[in-house]
C-alpha positions as protocol buffer text, in pm:
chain_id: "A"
residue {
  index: 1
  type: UNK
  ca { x: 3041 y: 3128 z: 4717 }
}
residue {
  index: 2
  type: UNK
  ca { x: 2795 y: 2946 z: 4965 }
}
residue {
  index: 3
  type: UNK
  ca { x: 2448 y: 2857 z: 5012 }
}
residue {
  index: 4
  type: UNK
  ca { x: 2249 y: 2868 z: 5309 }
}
residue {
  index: 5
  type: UNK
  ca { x: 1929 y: 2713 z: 5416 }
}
residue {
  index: 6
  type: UNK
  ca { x: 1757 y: 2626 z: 5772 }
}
residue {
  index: 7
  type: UNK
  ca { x: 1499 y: 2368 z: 5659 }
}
residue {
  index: 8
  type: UNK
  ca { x: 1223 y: 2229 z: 5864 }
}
residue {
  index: 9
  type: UNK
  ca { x: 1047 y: 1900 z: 5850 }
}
residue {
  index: 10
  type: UNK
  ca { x: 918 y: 1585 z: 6076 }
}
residue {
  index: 11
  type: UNK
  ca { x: 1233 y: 1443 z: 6050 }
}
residue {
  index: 12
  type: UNK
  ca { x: 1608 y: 1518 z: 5991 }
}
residue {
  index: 13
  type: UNK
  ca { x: 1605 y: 1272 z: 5727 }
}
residue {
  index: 14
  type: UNK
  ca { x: 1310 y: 1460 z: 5546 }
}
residue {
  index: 15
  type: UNK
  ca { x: 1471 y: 1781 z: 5645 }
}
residue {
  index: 16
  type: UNK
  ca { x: 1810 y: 1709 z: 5437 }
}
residue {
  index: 17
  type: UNK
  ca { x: 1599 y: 1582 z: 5148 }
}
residue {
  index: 18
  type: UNK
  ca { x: 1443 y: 1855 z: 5169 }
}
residue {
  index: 19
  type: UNK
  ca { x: 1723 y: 2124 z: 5153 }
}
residue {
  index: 20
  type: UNK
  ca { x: 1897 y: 1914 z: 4867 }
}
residue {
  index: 21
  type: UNK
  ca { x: 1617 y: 1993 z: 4635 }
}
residue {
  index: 22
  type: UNK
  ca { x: 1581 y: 2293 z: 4697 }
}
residue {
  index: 23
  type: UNK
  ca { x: 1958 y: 2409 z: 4662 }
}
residue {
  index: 24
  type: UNK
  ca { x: 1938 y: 2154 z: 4326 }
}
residue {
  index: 25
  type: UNK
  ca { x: 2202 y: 1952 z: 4409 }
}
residue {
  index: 26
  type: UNK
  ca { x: 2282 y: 1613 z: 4557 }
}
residue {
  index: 27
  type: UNK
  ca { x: 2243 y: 1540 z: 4920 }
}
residue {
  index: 28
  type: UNK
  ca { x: 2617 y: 1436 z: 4990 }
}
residue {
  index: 29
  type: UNK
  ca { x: 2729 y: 1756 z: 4834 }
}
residue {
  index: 30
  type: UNK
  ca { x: 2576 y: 1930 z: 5117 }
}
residue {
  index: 31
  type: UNK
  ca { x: 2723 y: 1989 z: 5461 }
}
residue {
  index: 32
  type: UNK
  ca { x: 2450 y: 1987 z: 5708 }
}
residue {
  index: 33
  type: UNK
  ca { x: 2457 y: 2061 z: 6106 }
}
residue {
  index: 34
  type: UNK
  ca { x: 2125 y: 1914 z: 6294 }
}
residue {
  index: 35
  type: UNK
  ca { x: 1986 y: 2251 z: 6490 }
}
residue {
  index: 36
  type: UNK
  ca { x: 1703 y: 2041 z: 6611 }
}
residue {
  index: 37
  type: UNK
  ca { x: 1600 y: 1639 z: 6649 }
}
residue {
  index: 38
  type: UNK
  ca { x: 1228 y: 1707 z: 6655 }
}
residue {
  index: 39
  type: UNK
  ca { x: 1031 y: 1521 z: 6874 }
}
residue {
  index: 40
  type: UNK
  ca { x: 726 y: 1284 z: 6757 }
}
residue {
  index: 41
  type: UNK
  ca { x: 544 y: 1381 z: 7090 }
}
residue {
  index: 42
  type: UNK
  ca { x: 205 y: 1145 z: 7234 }
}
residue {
  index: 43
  type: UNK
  ca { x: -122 y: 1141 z: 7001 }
}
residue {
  index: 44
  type: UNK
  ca { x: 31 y: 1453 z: 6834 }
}
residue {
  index: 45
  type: UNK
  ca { x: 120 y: 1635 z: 7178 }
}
residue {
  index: 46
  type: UNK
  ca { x: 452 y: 1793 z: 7266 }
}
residue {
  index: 47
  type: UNK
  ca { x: 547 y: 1714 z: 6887 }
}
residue {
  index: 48
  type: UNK
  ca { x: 778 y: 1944 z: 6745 }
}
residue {
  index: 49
  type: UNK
  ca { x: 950 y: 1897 z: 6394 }
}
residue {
  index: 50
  type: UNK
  ca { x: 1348 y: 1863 z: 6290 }
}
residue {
  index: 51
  type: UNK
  ca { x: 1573 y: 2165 z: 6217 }
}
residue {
  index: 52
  type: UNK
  ca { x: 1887 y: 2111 z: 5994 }
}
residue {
  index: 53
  type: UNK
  ca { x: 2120 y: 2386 z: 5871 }
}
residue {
  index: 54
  type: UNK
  ca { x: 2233 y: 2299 z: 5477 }
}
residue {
  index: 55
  type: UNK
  ca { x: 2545 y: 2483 z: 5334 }
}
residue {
  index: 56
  type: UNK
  ca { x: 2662 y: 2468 z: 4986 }
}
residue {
  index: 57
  type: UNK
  ca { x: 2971 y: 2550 z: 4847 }
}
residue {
  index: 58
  type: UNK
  ca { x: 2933 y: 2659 z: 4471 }
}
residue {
  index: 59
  type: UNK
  ca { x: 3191 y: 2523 z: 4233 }
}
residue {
  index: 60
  type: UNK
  ca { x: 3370 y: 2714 z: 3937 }
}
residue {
  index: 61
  type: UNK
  ca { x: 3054 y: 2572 z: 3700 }
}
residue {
  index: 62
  type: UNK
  ca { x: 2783 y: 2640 z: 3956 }
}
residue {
  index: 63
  type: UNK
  ca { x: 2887 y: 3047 z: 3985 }
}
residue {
  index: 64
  type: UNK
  ca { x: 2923 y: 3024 z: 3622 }
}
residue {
  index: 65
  type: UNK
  ca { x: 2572 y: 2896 z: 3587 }
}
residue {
  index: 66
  type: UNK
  ca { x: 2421 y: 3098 z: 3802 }
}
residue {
  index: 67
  type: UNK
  ca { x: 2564 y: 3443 z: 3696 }
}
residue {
  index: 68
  type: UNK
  ca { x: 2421 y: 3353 z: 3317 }
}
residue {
  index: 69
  type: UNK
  ca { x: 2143 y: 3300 z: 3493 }
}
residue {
  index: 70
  type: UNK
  ca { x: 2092 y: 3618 z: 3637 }
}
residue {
  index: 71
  type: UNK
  ca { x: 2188 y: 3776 z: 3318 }
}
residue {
  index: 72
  type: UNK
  ca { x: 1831 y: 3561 z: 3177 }
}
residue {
  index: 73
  type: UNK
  ca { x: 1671 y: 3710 z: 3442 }
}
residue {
  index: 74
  type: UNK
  ca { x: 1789 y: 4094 z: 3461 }
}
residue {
  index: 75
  type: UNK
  ca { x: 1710 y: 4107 z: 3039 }
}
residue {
  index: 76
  type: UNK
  ca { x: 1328 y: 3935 z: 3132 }
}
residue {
  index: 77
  type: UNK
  ca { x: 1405 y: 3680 z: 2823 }
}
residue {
  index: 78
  type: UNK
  ca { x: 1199 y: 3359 z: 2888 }
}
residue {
  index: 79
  type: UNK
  ca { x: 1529 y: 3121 z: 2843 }
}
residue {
  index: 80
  type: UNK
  ca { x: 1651 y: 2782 z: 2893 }
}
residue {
  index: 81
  type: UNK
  ca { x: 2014 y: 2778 z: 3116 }
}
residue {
  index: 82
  type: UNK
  ca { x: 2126 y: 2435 z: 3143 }
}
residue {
  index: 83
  type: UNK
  ca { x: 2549 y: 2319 z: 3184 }
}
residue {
  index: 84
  type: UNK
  ca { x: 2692 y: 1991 z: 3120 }
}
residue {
  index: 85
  type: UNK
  ca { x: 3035 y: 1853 z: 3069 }
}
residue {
  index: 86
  type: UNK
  ca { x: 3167 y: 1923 z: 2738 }
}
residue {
  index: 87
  type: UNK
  ca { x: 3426 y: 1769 z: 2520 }
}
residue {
  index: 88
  type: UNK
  ca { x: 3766 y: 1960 z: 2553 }
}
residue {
  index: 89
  type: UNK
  ca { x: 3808 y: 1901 z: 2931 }
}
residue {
  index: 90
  type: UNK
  ca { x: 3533 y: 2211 z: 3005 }
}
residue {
  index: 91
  type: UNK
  ca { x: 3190 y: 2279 z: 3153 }
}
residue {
  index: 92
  type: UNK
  ca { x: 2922 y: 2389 z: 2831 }
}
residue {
  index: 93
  type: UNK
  ca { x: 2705 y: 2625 z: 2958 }
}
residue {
  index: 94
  type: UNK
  ca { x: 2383 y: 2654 z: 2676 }
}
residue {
  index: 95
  type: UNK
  ca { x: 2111 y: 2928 z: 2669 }
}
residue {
  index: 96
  type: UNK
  ca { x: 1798 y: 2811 z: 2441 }
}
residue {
  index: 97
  type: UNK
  ca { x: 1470 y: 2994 z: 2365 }
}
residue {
  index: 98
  type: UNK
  ca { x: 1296 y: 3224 z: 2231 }
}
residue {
  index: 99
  type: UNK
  ca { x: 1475 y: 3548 z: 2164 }
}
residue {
  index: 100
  type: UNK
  ca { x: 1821 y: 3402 z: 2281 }
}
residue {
  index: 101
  type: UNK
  ca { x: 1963 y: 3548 z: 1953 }
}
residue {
  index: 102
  type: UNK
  ca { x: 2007 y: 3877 z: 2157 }
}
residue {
  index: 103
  type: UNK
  ca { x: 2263 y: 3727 z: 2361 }
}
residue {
  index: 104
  type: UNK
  ca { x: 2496 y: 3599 z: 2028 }
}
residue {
  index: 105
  type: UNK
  ca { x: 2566 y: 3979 z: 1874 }
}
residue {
  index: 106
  type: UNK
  ca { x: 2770 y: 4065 z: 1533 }
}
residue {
  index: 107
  type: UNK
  ca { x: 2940 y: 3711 z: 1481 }
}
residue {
  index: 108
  type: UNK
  ca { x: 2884 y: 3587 z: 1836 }
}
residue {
  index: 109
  type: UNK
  ca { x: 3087 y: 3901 z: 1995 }
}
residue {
  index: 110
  type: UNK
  ca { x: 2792 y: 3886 z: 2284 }
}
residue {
  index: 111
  type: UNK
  ca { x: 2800 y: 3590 z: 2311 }
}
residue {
  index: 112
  type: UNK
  ca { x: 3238 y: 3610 z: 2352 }
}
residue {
  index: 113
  type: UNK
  ca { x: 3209 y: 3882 z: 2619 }
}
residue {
  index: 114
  type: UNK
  ca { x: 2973 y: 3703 z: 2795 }
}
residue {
  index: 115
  type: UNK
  ca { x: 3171 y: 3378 z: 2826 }
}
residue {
  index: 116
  type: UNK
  ca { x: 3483 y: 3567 z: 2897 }
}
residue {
  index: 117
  type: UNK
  ca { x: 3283 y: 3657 z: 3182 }
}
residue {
  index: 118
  type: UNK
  ca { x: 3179 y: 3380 z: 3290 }
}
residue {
  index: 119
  type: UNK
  ca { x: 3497 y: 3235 z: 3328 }
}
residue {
  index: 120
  type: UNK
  ca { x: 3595 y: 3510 z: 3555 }
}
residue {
  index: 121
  type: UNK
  ca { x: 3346 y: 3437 z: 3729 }
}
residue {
  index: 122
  type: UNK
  ca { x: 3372 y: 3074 z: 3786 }
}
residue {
  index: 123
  type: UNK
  ca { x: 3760 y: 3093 z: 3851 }
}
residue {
  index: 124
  type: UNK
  ca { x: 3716 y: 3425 z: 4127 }
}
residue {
  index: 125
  type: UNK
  ca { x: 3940 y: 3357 z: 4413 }
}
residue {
  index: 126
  type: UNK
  ca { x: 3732 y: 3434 z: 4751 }
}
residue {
  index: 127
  type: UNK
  ca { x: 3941 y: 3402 z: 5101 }
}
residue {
  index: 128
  type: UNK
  ca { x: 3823 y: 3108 z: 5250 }
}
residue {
  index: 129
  type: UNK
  ca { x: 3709 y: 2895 z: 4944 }
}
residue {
  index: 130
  type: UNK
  ca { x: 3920 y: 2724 z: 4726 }
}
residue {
  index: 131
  type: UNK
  ca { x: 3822 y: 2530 z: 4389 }
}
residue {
  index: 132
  type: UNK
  ca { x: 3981 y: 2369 z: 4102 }
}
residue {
  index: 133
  type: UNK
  ca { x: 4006 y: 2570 z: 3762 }
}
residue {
  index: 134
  type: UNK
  ca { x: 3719 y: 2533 z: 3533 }
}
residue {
  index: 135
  type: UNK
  ca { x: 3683 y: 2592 z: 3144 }
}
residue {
  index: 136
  type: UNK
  ca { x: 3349 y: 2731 z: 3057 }
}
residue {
  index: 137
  type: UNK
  ca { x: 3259 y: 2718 z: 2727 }
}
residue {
  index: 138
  type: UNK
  ca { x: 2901 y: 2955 z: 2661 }
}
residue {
  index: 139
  type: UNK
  ca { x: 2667 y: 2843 z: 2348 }
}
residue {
  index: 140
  type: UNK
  ca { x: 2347 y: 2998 z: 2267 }
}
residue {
  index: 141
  type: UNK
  ca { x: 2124 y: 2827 z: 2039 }
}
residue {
  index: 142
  type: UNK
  ca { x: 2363 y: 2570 z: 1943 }
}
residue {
  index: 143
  type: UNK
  ca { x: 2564 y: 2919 z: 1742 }
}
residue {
  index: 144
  type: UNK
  ca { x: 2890 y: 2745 z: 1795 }
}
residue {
  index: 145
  type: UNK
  ca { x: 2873 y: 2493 z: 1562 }
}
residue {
  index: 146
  type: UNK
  ca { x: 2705 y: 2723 z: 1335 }
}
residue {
  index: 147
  type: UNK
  ca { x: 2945 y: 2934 z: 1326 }
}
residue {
  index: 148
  type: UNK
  ca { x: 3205 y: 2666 z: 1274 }
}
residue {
  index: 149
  type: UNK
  ca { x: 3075 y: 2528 z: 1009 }
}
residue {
  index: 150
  type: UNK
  ca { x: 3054 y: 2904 z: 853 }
}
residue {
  index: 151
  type: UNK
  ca { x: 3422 y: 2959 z: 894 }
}
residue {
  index: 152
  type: UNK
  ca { x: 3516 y: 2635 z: 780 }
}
residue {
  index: 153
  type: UNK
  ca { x: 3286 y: 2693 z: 444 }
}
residue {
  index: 154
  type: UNK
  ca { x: 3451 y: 3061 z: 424 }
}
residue {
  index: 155
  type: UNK
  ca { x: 3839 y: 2885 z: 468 }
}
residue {
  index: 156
  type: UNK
  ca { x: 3758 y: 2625 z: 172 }
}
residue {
  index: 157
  type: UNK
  ca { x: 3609 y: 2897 z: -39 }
}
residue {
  index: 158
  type: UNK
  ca { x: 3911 y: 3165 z: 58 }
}
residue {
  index: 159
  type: UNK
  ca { x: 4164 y: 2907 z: -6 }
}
residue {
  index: 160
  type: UNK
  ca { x: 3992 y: 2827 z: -394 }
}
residue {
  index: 161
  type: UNK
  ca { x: 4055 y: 3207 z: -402 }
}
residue {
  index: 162
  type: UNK
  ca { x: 4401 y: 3162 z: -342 }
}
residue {
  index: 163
  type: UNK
  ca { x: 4481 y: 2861 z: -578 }
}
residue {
  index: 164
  type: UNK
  ca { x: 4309 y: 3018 z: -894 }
}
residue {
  index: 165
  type: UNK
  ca { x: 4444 y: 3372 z: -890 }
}
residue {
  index: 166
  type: UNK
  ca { x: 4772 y: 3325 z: -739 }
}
residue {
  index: 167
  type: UNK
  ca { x: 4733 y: 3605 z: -462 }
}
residue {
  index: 168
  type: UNK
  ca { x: 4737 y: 3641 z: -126 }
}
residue {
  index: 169
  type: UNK
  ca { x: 4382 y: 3670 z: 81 }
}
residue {
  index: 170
  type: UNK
  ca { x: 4345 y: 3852 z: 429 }
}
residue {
  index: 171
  type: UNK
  ca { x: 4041 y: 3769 z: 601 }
}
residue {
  index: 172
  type: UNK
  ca { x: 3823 y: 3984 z: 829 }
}
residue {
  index: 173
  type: UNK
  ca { x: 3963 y: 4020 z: 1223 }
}
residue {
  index: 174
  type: UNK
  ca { x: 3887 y: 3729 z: 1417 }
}
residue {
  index: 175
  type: UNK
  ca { x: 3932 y: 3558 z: 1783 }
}
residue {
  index: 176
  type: UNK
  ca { x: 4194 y: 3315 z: 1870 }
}
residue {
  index: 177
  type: UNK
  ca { x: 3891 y: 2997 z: 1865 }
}
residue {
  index: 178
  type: UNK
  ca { x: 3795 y: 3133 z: 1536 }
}
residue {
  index: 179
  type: UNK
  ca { x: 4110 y: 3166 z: 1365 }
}
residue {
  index: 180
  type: UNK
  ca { x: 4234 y: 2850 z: 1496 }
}
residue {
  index: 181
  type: UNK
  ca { x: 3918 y: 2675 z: 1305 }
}
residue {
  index: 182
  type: UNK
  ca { x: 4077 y: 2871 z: 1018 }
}
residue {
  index: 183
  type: UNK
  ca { x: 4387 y: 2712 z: 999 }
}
residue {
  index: 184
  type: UNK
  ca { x: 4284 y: 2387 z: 1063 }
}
residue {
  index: 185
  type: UNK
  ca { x: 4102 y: 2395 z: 797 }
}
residue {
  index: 186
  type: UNK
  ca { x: 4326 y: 2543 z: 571 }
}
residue {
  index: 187
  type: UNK
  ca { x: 4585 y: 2245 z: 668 }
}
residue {
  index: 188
  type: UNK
  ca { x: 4375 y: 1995 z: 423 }
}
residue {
  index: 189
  type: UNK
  ca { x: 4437 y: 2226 z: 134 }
}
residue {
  index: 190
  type: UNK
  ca { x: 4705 y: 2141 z: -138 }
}
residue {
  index: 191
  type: UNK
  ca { x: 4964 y: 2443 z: -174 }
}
residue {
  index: 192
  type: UNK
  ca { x: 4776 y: 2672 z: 58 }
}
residue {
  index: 193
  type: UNK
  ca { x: 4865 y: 2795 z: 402 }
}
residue {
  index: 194
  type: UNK
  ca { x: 4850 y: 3040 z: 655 }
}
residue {
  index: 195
  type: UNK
  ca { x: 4909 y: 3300 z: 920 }
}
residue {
  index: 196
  type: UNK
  ca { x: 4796 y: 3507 z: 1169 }
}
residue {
  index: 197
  type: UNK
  ca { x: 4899 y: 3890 z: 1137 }
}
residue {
  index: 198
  type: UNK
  ca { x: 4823 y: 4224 z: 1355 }
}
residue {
  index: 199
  type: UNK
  ca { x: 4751 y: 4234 z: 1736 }
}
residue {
  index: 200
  type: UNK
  ca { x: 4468 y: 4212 z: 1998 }
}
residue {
  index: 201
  type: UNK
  ca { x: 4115 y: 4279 z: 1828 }
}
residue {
  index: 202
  type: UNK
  ca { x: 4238 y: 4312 z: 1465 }
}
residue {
  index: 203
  type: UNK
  ca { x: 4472 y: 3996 z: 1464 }
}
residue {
  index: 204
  type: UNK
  ca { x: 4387 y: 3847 z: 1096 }
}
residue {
  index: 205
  type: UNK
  ca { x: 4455 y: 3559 z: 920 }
}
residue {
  index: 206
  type: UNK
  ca { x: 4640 y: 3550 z: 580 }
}
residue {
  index: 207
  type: UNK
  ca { x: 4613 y: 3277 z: 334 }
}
residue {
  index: 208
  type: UNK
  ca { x: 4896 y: 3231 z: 58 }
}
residue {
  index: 209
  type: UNK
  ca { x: 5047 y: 3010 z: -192 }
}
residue {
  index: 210
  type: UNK
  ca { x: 5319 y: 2752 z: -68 }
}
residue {
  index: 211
  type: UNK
  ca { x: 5442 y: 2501 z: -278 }
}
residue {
  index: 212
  type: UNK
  ca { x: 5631 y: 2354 z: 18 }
}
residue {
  index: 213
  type: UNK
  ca { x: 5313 y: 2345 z: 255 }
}
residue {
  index: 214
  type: UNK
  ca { x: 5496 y: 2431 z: 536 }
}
residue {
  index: 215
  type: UNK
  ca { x: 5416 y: 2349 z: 885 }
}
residue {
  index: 216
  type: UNK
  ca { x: 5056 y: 2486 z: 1019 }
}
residue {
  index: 217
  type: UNK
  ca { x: 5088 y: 2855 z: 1115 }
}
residue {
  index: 218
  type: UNK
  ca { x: 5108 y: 2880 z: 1471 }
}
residue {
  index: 219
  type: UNK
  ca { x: 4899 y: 3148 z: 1693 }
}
């Protein structure tokens, strides 16, 4: 996906500034073609100012960015979209404000869909353009580590569970990141593991008794 501006100004120099702040993005990013020199003229006669053509090419992150964006913008919430590198080799996306909680849903399914999208969206292939692949990762209100923090409560407490009554627990369906924090978890607990049982939308995770502690369960 490109970007295109004709910018005006007295000079090309000014002109390319110019165009790099408005596209929000640094100058040598830019490809630029001068349309027009501009010409300082005598005492302000004959002067005439400098005409550059700016074209962007959007990155994975940028697209990604900018279709959360427009998601802000087509739901009229008053929202802060900013990205950033995060810390698994991906681009973090955040949404923060007022009323963000809209975008999260039942246990962050909203907020799931939405950055399943926008990774489909950042890793499009358009004839013509071609870009590395990018991992977008989608927060909203810092939820993520909320959430974590939730699950990893829930795997302590389920795994207690376990130990004192000598039974088997299944937990509630769950998506791959989640379950994963699961049995990580789970992994620090004496003669307690787990696995992952049933397909697609309703794959679970069981926690049982193992004197052995096997290996981690395996997705």
């Amino acid at each position: 996906m490109k970007k295109e501006l004709i910018v005006t100004a007295k000079t090309v120099d000014e002109a390319k500034q110019k165009a790099a702040a408005e596209l929000g993005v640094a100058i040598e990013n830019i490809e630029f073609e001068v349309l027009e020199e501009g010409k300082r003229g005598f005492l302000g006669i004959g002067a005439s100012e400098a005409k550059v053509s700016a074209v962007y090419t959007l990155g994975g992150a940028d697209i990604a960015l900018a279709f959360i964006e427009q998601v802000v913008r087509d739901m009229e919430l008053n929202l802060t979209v900013a990205k950033k590198a995060g810390n698994n080799d991906d681009i973090l996306i955040t949404v923060d404000g007022e009323g963000a909680g809209l975008l999260i849903g039942h246990h962050g399914e909203t907020l799931d869909s939405l950055q399943y999208l926008a990774n489909l969206a950042a890793n499009k292939k358009i004839k013509g353009e071609k870009h590395d692949y990018v991992k977008i990762t989608l927060d909203i209100e810092g939820y993520r580590a909320k959430r974590e923090e939730t699950l990893r409560a829930l795997a302590r407490r389920m795994a207690a569970k376990v130990v004192k009554y000598k039974k088997s627990v299944m937990l509630e369906p769950m998506n791959p990141y989640e379950r994963r924090i699961i049995h990580s978890e789970v992994q620090h607990v004496a003669g307690v593991s787990t696995n992952s049982i049933g397909s697609e939308n309703n794959r679970r995770v069981v926690m049982f008794l193992d004197d052995s502690k096997a290996a981690p369960a395996q997705e």
